[in-house]
KOLTOR-431952 format. One record per residue (C-alpha): x, y, z. Coordinates in nm, 3 decimals. Each point is the difference from the previous one (the first is absolute). Example, Ala and Ser with C-alpha at 12.3 -4.5 7.8 and 13.67 -1.06 7.14 Angstrom:
# residues 2
+---------+---------+---------+
|       X |       Y |       Z |
+---------+---------+---------+
|   1.230 |  -0.450 |   0.780 |
|   0.137 |   0.344 |  -0.066 |
+---------+---------+---------+
//
This chain:
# residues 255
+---------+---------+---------+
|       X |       Y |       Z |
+---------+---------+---------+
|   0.916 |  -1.473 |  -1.751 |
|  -0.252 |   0.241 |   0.079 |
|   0.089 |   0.284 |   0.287 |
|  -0.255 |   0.148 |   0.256 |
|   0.052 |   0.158 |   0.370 |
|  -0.275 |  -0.023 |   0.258 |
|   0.017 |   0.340 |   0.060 |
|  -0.157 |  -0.036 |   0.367 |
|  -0.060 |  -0.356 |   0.170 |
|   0.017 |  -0.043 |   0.392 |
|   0.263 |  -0.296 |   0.020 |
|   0.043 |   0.020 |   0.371 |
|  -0.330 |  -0.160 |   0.046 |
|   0.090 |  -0.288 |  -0.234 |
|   0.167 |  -0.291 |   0.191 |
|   0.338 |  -0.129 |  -0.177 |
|  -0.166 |  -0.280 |  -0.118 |
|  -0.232 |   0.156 |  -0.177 |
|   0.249 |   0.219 |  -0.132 |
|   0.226 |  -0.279 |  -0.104 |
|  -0.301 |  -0.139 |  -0.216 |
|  -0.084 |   0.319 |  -0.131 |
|   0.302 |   0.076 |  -0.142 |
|   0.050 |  -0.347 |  -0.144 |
|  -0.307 |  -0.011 |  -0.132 |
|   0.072 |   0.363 |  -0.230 |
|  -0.055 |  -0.036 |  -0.380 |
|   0.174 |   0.365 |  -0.060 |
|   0.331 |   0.165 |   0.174 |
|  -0.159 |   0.208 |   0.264 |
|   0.131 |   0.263 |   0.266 |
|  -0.219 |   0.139 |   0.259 |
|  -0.057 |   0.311 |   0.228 |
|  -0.054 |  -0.155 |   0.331 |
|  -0.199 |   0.263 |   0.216 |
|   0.039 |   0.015 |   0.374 |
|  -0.279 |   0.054 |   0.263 |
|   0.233 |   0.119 |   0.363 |
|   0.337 |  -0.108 |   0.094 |
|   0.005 |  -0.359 |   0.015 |
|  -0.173 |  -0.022 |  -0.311 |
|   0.303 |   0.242 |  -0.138 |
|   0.265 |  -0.297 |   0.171 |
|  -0.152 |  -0.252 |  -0.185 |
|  -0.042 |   0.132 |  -0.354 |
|   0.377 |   0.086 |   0.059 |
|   0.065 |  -0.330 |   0.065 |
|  -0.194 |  -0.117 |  -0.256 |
|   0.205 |   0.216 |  -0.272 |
|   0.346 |  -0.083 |   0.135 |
|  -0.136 |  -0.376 |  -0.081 |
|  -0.166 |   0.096 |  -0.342 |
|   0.192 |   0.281 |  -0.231 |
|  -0.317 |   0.038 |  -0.181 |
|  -0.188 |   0.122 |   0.301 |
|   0.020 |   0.404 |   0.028 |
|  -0.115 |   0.081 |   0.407 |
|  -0.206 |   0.331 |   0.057 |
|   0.014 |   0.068 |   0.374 |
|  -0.307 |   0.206 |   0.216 |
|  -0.293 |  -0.041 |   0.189 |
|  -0.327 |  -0.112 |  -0.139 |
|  -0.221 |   0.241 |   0.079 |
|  -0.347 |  -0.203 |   0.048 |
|   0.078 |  -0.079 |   0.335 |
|   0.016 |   0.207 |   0.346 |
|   0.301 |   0.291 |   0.030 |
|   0.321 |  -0.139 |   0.154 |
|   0.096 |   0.159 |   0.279 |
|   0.268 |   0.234 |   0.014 |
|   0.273 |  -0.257 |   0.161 |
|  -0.100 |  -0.252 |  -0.318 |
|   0.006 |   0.304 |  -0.274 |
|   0.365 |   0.089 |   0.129 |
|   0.063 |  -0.351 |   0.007 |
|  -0.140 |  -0.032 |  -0.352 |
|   0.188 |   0.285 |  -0.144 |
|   0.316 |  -0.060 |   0.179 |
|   0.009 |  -0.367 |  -0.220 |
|  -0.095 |   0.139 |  -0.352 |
|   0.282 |   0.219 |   0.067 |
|   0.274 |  -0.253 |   0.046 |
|  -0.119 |  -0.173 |  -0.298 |
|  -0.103 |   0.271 |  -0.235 |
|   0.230 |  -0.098 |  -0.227 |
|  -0.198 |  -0.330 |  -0.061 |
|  -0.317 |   0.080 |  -0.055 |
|  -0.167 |   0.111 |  -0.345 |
|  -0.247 |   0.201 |   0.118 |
|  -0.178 |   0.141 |   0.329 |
|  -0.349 |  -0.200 |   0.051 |
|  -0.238 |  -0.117 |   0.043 |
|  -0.139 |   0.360 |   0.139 |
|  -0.284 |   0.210 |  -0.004 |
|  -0.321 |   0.048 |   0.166 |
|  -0.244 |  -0.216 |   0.187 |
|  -0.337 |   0.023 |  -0.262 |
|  -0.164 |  -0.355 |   0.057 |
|   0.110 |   0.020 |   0.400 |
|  -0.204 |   0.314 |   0.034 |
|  -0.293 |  -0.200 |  -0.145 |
|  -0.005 |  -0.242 |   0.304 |
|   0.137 |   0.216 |   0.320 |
|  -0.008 |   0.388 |   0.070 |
|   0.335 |   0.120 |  -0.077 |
|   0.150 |   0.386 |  -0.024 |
|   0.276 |  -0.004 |  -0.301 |
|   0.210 |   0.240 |   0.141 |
|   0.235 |  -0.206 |   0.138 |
|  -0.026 |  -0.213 |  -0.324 |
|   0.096 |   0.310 |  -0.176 |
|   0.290 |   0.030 |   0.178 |
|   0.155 |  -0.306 |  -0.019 |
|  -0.065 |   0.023 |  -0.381 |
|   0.168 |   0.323 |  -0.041 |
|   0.339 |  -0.105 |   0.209 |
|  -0.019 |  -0.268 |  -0.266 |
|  -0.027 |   0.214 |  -0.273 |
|   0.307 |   0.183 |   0.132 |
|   0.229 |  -0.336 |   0.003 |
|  -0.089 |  -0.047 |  -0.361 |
|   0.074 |   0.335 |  -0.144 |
|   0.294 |   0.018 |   0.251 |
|   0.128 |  -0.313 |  -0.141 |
|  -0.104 |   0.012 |  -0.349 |
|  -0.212 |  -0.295 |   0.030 |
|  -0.342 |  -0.099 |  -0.173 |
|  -0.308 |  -0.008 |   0.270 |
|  -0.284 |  -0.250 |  -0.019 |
|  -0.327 |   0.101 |   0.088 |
|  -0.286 |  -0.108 |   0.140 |
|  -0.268 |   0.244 |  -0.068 |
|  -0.340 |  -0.010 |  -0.137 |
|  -0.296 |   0.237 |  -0.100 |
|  -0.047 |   0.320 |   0.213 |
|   0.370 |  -0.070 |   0.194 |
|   0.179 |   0.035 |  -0.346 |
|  -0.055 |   0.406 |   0.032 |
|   0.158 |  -0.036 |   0.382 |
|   0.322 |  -0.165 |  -0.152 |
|   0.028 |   0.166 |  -0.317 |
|   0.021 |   0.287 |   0.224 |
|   0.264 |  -0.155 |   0.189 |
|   0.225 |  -0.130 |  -0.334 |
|  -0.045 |   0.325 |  -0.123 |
|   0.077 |   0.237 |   0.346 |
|   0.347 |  -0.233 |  -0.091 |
|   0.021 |   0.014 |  -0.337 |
|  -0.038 |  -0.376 |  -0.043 |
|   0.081 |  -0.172 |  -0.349 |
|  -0.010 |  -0.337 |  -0.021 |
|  -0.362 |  -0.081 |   0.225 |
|  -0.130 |  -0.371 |  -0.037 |
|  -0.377 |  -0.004 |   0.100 |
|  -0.028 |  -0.401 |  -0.011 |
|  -0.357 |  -0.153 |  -0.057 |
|  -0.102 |   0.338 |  -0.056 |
|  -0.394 |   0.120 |   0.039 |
|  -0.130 |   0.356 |  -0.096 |
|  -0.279 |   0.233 |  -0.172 |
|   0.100 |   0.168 |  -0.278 |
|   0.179 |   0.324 |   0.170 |
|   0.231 |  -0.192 |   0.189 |
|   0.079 |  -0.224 |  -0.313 |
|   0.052 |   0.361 |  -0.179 |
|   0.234 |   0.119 |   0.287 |
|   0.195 |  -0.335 |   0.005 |
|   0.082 |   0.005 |  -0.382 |
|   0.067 |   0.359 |   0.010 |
|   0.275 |  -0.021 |   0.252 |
|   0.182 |  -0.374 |  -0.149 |
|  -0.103 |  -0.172 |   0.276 |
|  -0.016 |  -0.388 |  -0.111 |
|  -0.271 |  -0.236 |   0.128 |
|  -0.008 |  -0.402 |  -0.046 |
|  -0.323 |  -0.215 |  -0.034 |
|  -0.040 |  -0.326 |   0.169 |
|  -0.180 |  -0.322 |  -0.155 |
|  -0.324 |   0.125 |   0.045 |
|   0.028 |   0.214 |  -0.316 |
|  -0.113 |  -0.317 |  -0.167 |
|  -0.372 |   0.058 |   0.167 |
|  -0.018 |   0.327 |   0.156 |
|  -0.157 |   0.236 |  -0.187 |
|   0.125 |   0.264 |   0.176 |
|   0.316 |  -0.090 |  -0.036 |
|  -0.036 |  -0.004 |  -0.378 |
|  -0.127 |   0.305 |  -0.019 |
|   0.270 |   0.139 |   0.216 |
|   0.303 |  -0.169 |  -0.208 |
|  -0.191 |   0.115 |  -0.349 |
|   0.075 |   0.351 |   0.086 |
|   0.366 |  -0.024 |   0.150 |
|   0.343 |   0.037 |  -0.198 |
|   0.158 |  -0.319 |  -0.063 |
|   0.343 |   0.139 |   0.037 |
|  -0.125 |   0.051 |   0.390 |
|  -0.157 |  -0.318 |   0.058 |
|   0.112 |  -0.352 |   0.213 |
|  -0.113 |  -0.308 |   0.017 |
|  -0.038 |  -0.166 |   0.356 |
|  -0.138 |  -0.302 |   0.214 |
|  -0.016 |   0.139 |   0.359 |
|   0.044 |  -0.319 |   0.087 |
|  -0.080 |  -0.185 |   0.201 |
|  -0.311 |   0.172 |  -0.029 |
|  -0.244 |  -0.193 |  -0.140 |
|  -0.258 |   0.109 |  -0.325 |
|  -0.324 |  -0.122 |  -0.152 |
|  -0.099 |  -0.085 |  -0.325 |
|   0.188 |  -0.308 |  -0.191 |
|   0.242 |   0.079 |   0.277 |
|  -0.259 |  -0.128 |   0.292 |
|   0.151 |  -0.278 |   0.277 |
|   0.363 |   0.035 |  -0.169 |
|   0.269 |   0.102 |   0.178 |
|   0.157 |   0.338 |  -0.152 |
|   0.279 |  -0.039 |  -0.185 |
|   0.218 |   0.231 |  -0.283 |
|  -0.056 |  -0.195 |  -0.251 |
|  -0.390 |   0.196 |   0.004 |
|   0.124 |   0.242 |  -0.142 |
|   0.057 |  -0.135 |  -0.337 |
|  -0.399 |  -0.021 |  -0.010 |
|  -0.033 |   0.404 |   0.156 |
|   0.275 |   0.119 |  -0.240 |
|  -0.228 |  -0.232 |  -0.321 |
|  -0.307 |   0.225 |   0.149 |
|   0.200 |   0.305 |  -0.015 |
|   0.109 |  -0.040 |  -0.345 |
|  -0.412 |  -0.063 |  -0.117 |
|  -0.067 |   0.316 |   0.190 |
|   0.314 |   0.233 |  -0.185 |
|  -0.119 |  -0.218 |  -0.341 |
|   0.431 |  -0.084 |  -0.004 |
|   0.176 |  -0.328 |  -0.021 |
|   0.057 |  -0.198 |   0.323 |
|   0.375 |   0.024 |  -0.082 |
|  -0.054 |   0.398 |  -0.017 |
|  -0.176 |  -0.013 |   0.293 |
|   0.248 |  -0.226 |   0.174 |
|   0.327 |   0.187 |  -0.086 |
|  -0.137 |   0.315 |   0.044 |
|  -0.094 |  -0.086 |   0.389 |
|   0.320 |  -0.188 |   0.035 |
|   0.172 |   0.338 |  -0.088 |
|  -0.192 |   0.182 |   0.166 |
|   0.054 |  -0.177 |   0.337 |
|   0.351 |  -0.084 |  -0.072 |
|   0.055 |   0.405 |  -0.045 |
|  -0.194 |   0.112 |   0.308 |
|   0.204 |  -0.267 |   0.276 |
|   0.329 |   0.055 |  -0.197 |
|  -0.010 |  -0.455 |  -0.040 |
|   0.309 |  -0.109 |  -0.181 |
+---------+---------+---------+
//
């Protein structure tokens, strides 16, 4: 049976029925990163693993949304502690760039929530996932680098070509989402990347365009973005496949 890992889905925001029918429904073995968005979010996906061994929990605070306050980030940090020992990676983190495209917000504080993230992950050898797109990759590269970060996720990632250049230079790994089957941005993007640094995701339940329009997202997509990946790198789906599966399985240390 073929083997692929979601390498970021939100599964909090699923309900258990629809993740009882997902999972039924799966043609392939699958495990999956499971990102979390602030604390509760971080209970649940914990939950959700101690139900399902083949969901991996990443615990942080999505960072499209307004600052927590202090009480909440102590709060916050005070949990992922206790349960550090659970989680695969720290995430879903980063900076606000679509949020600043609908309300006037300063990114300091943004900034420093990121970095105190950064500092759990190198502090606990952990993988980060990161959400961070065209002119905020320089402000966290900055930031991975400043720590000497190795193993950097940028998930659904979006760029020019000097941020693509400073991403591949340093190993940092980035995933595309279904829409690589019609974006051709995203094509572009993924033509140009290493495949040994490359993911395959769903953000679901996020939901895409294209042949995907009106259907709910589910894993099994990517079998379709992973057959578009392999026209793009002119390889076998298989090569493509395995190679992703690897590279996923390497990055989150999945059994």
């Amino acid at each position: 049976m073929d083997k692929y890992i979601d390498a970021h889905i939100h599964l909090d925001k699923y309900s258990n029925e629809e993740l009882k029918k997902m999972f039924h429904e799966l043609p392939f073995q699958l495990s999956l990163v499971t990102v979390s968005c602030d604390l509760e979010s971080c209970k649940r996906n914990l939950a959700l693993a101690e139900i399902y061994p083949f969901v991996k929990p990443a615990f942080g605070f999505h960072p499209e949304q307004g600052l927590p306050s202090d009480n909440d980030i102590s709060d916050l940090f005070s949990w992922i502690n206790a349960h550090k020992d659970q989680m695969a990676a720290v995430g879903e983190v980063g900076l606000p760039y679509y949020l600043r495209s609908e309300e006037d917000i300063k990114l300091d504080g943004y900034i420093e929530l990121l970095e105190e993230f950064i500092k759990l992950a190198k502090r606990w050898d952990k993988p980060i996932v990161l959400h961070a797109v065209y002119e905020d990759t320089p402000v966290v590269c900055d930031l991975l680098e400043k720590h000497s970060i190795k193993k950097a996720h940028f998930h659904w990632f979006k760029g020019d070509i000097s941020a693509v250049s400073r991403l591949i230079s340093n190993d940092y790994s980035i995933s595309f989402t279904p829409d690589i089957v019609y974006e051709k941005e995203i094509q572009n993007l993924i033509r140009d990347y290493p495949l040994d640094k490359m993911m395959a995701e769903t953000d679901g339940p996020w939901a895409f365009e294209g042949p995907f329009k009106n259907k709910p997202t589910h894993p099994a997509m990517m079998a379709h973005s992973i057959s578009t990946l392999a026209e793009i790198k002119e390889i076998s789906f298989n090569s493509a496949l395995n190679q992703v599966y690897e590279n996923t399985k390497s990055f989150y240390n999945i059994d």
